[in-house]
FIBA-389769 format. One record per residue (C-alpha): residue in one letter; z, y, x; residue number from 1. Coordinates in steps of 0.001 Angstrom, whole numbers. Example, Ala and Ser with C-alpha at 12.3 -4.5 7.8 and 13.67 -1.06 7.14 Angstrom:
// FIBA-389769
<dogu->A	pz->7800	py->-4500	px->12300	rodo->1>
<dogu->S	pz->7140	py->-1060	px->13670	rodo->2>
END
This chain:
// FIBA-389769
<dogu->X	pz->-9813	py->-25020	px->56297	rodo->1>
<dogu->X	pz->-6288	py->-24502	px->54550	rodo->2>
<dogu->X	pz->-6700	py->-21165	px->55236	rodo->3>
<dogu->X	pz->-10431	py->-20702	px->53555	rodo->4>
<dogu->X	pz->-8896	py->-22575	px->50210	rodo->5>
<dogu->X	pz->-5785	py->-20449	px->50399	rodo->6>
<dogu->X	pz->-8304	py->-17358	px->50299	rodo->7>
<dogu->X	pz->-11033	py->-18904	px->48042	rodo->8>
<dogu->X	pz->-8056	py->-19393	px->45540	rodo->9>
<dogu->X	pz->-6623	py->-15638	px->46112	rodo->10>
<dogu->X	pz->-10425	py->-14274	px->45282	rodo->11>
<dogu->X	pz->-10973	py->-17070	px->42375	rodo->12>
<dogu->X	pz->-7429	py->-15149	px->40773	rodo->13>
<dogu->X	pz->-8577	py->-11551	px->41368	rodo->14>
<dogu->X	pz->-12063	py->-12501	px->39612	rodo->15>
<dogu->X	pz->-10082	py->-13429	px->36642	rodo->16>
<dogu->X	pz->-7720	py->-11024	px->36789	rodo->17>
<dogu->X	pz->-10467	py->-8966	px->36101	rodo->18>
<dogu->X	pz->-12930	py->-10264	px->33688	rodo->19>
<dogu->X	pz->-9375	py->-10871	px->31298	rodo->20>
<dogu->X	pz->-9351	py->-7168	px->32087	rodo->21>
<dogu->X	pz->-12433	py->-6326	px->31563	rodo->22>
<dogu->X	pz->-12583	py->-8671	px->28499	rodo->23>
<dogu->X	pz->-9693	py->-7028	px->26726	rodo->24>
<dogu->X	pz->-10860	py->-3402	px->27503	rodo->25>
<dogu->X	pz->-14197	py->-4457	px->25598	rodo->26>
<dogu->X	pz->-12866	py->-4915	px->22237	rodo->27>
<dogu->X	pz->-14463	py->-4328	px->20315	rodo->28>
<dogu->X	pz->-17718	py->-5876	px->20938	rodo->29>
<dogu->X	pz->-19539	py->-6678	px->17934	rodo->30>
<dogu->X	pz->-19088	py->-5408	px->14181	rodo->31>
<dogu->X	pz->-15139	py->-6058	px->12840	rodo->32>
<dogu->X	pz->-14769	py->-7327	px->8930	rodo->33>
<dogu->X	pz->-12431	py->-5124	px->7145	rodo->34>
<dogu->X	pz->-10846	py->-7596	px->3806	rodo->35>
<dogu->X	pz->-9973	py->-5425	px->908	rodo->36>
<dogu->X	pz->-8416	py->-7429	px->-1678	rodo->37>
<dogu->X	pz->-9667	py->-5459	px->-4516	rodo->38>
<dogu->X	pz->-12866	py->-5724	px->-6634	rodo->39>
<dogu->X	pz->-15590	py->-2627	px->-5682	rodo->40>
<dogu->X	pz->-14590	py->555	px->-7343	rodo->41>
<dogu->X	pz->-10717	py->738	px->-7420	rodo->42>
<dogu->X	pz->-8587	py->3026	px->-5313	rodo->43>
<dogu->X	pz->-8440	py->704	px->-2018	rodo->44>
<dogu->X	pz->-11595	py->-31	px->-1906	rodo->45>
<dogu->X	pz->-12500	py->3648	px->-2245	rodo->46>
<dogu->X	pz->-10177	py->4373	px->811	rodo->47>
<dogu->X	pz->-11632	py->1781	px->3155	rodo->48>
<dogu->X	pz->-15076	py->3033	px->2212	rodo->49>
<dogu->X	pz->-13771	py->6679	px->3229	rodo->50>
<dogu->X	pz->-12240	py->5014	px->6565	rodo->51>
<dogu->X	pz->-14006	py->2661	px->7956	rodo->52>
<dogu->X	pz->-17222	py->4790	px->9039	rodo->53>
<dogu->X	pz->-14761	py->6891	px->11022	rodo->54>
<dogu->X	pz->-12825	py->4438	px->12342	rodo->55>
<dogu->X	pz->-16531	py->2198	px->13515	rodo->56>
<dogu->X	pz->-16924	py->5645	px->15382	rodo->57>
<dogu->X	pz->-13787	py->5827	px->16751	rodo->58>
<dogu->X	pz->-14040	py->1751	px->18136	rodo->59>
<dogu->X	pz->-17981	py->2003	px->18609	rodo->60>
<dogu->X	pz->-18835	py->-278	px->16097	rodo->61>
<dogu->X	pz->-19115	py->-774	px->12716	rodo->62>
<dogu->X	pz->-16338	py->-1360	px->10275	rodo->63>
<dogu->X	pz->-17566	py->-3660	px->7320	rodo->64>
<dogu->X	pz->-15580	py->-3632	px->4078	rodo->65>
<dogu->X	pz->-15062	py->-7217	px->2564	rodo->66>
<dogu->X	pz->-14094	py->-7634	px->-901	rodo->67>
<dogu->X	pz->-12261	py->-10459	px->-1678	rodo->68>
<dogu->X	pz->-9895	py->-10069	px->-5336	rodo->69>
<dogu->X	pz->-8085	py->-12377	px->-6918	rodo->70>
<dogu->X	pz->-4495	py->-13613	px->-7670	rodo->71>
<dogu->X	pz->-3394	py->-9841	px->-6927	rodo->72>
<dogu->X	pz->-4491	py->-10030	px->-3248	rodo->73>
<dogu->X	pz->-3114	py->-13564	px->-2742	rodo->74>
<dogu->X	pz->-6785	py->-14669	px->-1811	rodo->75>
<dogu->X	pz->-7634	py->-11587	px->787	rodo->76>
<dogu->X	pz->-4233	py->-11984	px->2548	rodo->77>
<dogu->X	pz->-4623	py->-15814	px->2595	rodo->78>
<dogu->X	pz->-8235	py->-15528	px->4387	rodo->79>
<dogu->X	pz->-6947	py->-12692	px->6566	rodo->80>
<dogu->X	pz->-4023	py->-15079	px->8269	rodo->81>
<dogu->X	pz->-6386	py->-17848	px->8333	rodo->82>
<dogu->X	pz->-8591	py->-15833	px->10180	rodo->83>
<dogu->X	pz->-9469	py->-16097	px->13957	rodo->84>
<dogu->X	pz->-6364	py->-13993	px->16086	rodo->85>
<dogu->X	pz->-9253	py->-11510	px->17554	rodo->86>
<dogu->X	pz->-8870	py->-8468	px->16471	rodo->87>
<dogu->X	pz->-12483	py->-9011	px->14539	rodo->88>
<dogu->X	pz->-11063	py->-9689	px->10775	rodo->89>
<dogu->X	pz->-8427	py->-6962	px->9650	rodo->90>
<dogu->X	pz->-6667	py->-6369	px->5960	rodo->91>
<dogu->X	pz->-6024	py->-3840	px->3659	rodo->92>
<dogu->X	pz->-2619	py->-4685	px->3056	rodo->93>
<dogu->X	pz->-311	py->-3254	px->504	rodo->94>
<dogu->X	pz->2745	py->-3060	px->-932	rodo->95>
<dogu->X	pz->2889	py->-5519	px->-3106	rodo->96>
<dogu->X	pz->1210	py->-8093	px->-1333	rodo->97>
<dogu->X	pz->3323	py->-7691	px->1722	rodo->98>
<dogu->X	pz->6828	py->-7157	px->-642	rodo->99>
<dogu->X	pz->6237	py->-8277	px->-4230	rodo->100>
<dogu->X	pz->4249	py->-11522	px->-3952	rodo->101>
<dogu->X	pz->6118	py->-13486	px->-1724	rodo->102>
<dogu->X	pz->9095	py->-13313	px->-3841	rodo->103>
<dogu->X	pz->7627	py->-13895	px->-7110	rodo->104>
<dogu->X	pz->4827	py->-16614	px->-6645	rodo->105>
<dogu->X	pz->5635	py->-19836	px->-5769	rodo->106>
<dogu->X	pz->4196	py->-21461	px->-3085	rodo->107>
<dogu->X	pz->1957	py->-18578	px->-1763	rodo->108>
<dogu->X	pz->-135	py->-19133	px->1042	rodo->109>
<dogu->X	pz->1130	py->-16852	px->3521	rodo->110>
<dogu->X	pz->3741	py->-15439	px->5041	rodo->111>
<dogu->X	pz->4296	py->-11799	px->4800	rodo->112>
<dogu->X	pz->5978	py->-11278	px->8332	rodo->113>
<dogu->X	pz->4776	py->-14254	px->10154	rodo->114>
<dogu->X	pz->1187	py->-14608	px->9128	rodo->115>
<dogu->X	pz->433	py->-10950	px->10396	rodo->116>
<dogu->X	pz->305	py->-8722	px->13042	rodo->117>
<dogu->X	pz->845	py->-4944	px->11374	rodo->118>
<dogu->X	pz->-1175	py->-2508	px->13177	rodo->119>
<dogu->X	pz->-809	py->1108	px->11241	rodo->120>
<dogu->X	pz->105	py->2432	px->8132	rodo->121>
<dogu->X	pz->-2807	py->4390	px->6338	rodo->122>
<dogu->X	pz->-2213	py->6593	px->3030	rodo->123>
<dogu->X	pz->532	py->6121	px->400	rodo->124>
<dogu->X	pz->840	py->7830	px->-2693	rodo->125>
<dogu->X	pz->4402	py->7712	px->-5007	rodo->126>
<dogu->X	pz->4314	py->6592	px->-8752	rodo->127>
<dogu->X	pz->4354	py->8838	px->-11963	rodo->128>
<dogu->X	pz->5997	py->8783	px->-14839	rodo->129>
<dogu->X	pz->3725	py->10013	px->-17233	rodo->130>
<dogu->X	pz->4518	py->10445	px->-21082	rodo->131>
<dogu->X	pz->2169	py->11197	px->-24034	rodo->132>
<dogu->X	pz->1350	py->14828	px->-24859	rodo->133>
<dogu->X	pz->2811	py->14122	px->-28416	rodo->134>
<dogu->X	pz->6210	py->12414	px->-27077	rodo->135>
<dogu->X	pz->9470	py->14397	px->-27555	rodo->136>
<dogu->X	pz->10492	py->14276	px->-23791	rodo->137>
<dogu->X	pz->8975	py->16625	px->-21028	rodo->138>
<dogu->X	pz->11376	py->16336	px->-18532	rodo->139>
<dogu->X	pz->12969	py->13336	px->-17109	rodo->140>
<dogu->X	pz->16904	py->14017	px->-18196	rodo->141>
<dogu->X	pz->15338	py->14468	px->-21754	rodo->142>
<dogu->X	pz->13852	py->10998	px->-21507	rodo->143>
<dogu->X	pz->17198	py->10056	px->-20700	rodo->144>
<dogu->X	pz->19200	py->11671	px->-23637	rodo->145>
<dogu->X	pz->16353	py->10135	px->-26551	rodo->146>
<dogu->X	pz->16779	py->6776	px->-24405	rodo->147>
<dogu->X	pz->20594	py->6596	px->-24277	rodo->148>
<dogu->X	pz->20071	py->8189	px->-28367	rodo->149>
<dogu->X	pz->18000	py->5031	px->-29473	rodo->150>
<dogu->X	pz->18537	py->2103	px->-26932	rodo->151>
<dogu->X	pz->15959	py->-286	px->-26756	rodo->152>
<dogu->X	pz->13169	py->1735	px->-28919	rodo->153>
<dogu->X	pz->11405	py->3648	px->-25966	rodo->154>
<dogu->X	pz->8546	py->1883	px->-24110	rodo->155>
<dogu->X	pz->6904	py->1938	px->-21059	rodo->156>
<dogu->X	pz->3970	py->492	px->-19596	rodo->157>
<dogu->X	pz->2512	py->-6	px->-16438	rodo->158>
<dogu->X	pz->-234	py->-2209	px->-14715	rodo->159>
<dogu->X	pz->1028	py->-5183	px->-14626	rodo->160>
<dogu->X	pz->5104	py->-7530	px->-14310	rodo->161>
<dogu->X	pz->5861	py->-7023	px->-10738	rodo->162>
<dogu->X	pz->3789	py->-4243	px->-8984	rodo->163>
<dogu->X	pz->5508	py->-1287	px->-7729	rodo->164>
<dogu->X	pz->4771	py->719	px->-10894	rodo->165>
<dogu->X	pz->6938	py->-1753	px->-12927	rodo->166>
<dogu->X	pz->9470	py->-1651	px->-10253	rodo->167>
<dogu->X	pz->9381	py->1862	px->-10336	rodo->168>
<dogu->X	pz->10408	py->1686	px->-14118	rodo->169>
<dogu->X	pz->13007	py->-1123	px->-13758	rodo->170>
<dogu->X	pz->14914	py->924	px->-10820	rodo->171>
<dogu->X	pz->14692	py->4077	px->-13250	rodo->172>
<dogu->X	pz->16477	py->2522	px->-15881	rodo->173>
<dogu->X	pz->18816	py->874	px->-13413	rodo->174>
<dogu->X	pz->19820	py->4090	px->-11889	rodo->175>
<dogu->X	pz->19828	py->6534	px->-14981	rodo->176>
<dogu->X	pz->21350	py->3845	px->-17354	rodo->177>
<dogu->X	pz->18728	py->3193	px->-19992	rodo->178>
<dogu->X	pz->17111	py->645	px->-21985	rodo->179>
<dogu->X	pz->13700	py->1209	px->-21746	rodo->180>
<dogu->X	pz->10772	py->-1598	px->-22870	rodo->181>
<dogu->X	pz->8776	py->-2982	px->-20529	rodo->182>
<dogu->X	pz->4528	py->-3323	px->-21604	rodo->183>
<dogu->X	pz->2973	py->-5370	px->-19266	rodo->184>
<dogu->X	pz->-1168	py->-3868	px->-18803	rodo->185>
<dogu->X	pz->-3717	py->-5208	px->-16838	rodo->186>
<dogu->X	pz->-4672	py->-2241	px->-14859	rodo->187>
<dogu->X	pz->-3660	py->1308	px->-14269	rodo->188>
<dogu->X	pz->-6486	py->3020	px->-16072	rodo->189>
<dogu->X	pz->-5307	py->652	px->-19183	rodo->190>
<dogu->X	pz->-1972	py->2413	px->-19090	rodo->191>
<dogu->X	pz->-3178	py->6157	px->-18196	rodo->192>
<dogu->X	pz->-5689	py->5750	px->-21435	rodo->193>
<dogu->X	pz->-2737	py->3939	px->-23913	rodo->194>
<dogu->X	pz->-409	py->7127	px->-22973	rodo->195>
<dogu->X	pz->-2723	py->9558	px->-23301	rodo->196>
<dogu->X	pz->-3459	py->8635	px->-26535	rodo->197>
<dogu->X	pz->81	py->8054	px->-27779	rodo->198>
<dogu->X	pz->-160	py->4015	px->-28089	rodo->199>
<dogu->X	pz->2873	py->4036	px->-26142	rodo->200>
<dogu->X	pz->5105	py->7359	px->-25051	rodo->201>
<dogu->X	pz->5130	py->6972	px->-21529	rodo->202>
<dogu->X	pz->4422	py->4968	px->-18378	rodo->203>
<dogu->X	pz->4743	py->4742	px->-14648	rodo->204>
<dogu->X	pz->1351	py->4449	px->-12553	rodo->205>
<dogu->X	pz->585	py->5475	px->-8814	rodo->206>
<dogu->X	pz->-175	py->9286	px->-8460	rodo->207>
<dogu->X	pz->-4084	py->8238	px->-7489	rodo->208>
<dogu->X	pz->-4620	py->6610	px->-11207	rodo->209>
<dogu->X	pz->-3355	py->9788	px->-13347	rodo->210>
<dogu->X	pz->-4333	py->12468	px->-11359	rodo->211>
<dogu->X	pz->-7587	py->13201	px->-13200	rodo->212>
<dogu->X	pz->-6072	py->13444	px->-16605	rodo->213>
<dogu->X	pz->-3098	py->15425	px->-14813	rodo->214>
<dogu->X	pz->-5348	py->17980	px->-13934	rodo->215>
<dogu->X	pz->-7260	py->18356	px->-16870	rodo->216>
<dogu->X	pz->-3803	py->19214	px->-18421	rodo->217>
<dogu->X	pz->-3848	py->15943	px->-21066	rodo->218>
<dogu->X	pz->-1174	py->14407	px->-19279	rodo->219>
<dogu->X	pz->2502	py->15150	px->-19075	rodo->220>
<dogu->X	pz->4258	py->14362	px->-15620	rodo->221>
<dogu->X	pz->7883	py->14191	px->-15804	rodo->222>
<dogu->X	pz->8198	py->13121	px->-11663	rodo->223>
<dogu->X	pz->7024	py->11410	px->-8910	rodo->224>
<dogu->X	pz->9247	py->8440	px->-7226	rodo->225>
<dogu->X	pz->8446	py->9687	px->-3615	rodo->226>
<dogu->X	pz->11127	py->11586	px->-1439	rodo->227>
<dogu->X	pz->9014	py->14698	px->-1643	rodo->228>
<dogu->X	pz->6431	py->16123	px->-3637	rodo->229>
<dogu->X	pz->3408	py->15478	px->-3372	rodo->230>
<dogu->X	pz->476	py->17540	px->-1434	rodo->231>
<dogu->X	pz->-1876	py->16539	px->-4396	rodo->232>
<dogu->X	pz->501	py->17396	px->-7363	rodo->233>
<dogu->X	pz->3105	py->19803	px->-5973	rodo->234>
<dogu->X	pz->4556	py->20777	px->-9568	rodo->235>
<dogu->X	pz->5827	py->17623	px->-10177	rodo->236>
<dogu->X	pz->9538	py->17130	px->-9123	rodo->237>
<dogu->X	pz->10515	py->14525	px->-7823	rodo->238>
<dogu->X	pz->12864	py->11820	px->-9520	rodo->239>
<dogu->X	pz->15873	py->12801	px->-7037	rodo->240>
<dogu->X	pz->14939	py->16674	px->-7923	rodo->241>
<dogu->X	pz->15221	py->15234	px->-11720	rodo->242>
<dogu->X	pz->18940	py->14455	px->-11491	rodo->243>
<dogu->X	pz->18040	py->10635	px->-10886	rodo->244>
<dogu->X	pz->18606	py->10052	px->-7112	rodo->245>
<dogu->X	pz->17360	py->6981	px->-5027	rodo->246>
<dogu->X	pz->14161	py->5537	px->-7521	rodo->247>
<dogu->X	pz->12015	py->5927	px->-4491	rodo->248>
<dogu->X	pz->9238	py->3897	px->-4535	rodo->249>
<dogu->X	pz->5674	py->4487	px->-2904	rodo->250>
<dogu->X	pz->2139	py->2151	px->-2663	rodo->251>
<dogu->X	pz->1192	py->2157	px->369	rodo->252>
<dogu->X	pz->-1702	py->860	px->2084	rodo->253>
<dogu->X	pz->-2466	py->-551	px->6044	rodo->254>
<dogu->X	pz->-4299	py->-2213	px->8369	rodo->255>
<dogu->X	pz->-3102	py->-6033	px->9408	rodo->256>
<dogu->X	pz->-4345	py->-8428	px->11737	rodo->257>
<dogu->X	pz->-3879	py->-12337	px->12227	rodo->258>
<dogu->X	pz->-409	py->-13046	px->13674	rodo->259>
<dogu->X	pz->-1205	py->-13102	px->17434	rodo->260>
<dogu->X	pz->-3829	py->-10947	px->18177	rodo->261>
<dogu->X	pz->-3134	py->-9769	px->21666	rodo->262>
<dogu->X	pz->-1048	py->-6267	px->22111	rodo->263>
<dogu->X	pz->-4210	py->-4635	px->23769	rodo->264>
<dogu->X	pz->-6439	py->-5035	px->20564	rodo->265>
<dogu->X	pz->-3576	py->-4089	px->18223	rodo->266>
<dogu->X	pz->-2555	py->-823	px->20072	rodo->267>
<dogu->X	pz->-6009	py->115	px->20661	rodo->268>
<dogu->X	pz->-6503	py->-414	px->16418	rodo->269>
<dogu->X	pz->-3415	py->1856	px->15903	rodo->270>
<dogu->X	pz->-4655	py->4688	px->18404	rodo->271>
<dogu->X	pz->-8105	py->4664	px->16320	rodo->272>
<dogu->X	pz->-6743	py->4732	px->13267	rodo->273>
<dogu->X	pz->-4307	py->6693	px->13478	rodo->274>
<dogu->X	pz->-6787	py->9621	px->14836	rodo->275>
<dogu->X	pz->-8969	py->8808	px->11972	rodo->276>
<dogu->X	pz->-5801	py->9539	px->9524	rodo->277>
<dogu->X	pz->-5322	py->12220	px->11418	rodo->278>
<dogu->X	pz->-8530	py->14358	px->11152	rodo->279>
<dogu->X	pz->-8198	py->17054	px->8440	rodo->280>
<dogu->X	pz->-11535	py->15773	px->6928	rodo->281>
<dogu->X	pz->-9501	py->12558	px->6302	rodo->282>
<dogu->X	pz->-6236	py->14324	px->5235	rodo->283>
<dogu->X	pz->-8168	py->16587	px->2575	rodo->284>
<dogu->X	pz->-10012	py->13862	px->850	rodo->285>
<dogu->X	pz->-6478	py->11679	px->774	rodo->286>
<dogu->X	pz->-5207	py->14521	px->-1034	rodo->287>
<dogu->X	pz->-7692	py->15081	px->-3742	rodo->288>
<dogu->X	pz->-7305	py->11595	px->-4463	rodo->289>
<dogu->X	pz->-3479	py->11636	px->-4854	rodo->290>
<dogu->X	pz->-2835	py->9833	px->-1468	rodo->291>
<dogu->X	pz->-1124	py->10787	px->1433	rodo->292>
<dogu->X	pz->-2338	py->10581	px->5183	rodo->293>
<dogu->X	pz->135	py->8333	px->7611	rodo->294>
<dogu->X	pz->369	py->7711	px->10973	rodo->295>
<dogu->X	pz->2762	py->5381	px->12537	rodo->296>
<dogu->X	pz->3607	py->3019	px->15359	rodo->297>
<dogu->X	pz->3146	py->-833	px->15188	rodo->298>
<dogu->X	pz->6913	py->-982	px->15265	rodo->299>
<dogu->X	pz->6947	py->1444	px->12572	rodo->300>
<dogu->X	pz->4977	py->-219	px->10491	rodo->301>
<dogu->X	pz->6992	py->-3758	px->10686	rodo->302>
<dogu->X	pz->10266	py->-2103	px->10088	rodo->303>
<dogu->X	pz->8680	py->-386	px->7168	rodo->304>
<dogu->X	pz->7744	py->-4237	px->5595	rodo->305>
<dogu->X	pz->11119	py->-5518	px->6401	rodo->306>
<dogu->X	pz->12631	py->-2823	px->4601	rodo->307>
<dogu->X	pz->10423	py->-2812	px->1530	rodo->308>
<dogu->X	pz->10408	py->-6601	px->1475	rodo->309>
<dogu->X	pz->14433	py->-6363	px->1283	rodo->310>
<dogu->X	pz->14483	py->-3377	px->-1226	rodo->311>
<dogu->X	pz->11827	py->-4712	px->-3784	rodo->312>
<dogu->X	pz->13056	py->-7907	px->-3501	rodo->313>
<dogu->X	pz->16636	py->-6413	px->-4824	rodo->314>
<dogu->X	pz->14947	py->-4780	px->-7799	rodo->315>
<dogu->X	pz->13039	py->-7705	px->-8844	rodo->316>
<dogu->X	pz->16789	py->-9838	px->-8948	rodo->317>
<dogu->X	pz->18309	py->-7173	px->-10541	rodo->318>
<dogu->X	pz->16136	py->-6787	px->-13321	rodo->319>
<dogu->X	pz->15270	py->-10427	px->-13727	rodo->320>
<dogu->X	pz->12091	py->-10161	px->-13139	rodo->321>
<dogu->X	pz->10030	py->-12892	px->-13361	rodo->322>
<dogu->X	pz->6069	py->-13591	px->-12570	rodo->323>
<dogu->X	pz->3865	py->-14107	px->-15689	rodo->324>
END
């Protein structure tokens, strides 16, 4: 009798064994919700359109996008870590609310490292700085000289106190020396229009926002704050090529997941989307829209965060920078 329990027991553990097996090799099983904390329309929401029919292919079934804006993506990231640890409700995370909003707003809702599970990187794409076709400057070190000639009178806008852009701006004057005004906007296509038509001289905004007017040749682009040039504006130096090393600073965009969802759902996310950034249908269409195609690791992807989280964080003491 002992020895019938010992082997009913044995087969009960192999059965399972294998239906946990067999239950994590399913995934997915029904549609997966893909948040995007950004209205309809924008740049984000745009790139998980592009995405997520590709990436439904690669998992064999659908990818819905989600919108959910407000409080500059406090409310999608706060539903998102909330959200049952299944692999079945994923983010569109991004730089600043991974690295910007947990240091400025009080009392936020999440937890930037802890509430998440970071599954891939996407696209990024660097700032700008753009200046009016009418202002003085066309290169960055001439920006410099009529800033360090009239300290205090040159302005500079970008979308918004405490998004990368501004950072951006407020690690350029840091590093080259200047006083330069910040003007708060509420939106990028605010800025790209005010600078265009000479309200203010210049600005910084992501790569994606002024590439239109860039191409059209209404637009002057002294450099981009990535570490190379870009794919989609190759002309532009960079700001280290500009005689202003270290204002590096890039938007990114990637995929999260509830803290906890089990290793097998996460890697098998990252191996999907990763060959869905990785298809030169992908890659192209990235590039005409100022972004640029990533692949990384999970692991890759968390150091990443820390690091950002550490360097933005810096800035934002540095320059005093305080949430509206």
């Amino acid at each position: 009798m002992r020895q019938l329990h010992r082997l009913a027991t044995a087969v009960l553990g192999v059965l399972i064994e294998v239906g946990s097996a067999h239950a994590q090799q399913a995934y997915p099983t029904k549609p997966i919700r893909l948040i995007v904390p950004f209205p309809p329309g924008g740049a984000a929401d745009i790139l998980a359109r592009g995405i997520s029919p590709k990436l439904g292919a690669q998992l064999g079934q659908q990818v819905i996008v989600d919108n959910r804006p407000g409080a500059n993506g406090v409310i999608g990231f706060d539903l998102v870590a909330k959200a049952p640890r299944d692999g079945y409700t994923l983010l569109l995370g991004f730089t600043t609310g991974v690295a910007v909003n947990p240091v400025l707003m009080r009392n936020i809702s999440y937890d930037p490292v802890k509430s998440f599970s970071p599954i891939s990187l996407l696209a990024r794409t660097p700032m700008v700085l753009i200046a009016s076709p009418t202002f003085r400057a066309s290169s960055v070190q001439q920006l410099i000289t009529v800033a360090k000639a009239t300290p205090g009178k040159i302005t500079y806008a970008s979308p918004g106190t405490g998004n990368p852009n501004h950072l951006a701006g407020e690690l350029f004057k840091l590093t080259a020396g200047i006083d330069l005004v910040h003007v708060p906007y509420k939106g990028a296509a605010l800025v790209v229009t005010d600078v265009l038509a000479g309200h203010v001289p210049t600005g910084f905004v992501t790569l994606a926002a002024a590439l239109p007017q860039l191409h059209a040749g209404k637009l002057k682009a002294l450099a981009v704050t990535s570490d190379k040039r870009s794919a989609a504006a190759p002309a532009i130096p960079t700001m280290t090529e500009s005689g202003v090393p270290g204002v590096v600073i890039v938007e990114w965009f990637g995929i999260l997941a509830p803290a906890a969802t089990p290793k097998t759902v996460t890697s098998r996310l990252n191996s999907a989307i990763n060959n869905v950034a990785q298809s030169s249908e992908v890659q192209g269409r990235f590039t005409e829209q100022g972004l640029e195609s990533l692949t990384t690791t999970v692991e890759d992807f968390v150091n990443l965060i820390k690091s950002d989280m550490d360097k933005l964080a810096a800035i934002i003491r540095k320059a005093g920078i305080r949430a509206e």
